[in-house]
C-alpha positions, 0 to 999 in steps of 0.5 A: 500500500502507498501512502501519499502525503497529498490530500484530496484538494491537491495540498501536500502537507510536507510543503512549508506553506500548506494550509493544513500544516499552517493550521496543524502548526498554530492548534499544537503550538503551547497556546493553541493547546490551552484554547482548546482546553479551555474551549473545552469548557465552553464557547468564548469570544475572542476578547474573554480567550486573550485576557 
């Protein structure tokens, strides 16, 4: 079986500038991680997560 790093619209998540990568980057970065904690709980506004 091959697998291929390319998704069904054509972005390969290998490439830097892949928007899945860019998003995968920014969910599991440090912060990303304690909004997803805390949206959890849960909907917040923008403003309520940044303070």
């Amino acid at each position: 079986m091959v697998v291929s790093s390319k998704a069904a619209d054509g972005y390969d998540a290998g490439e830097a500038m892949c928007p899945y990568r860019l998003v995968l980057e920014h969910v599991t970065s440090r912060w990303g991680v304690l909004v997803l904690i805390e949206l959890l709980e849960r909907p917040y506004r923008f403003s309520e997560l940044r303070r």
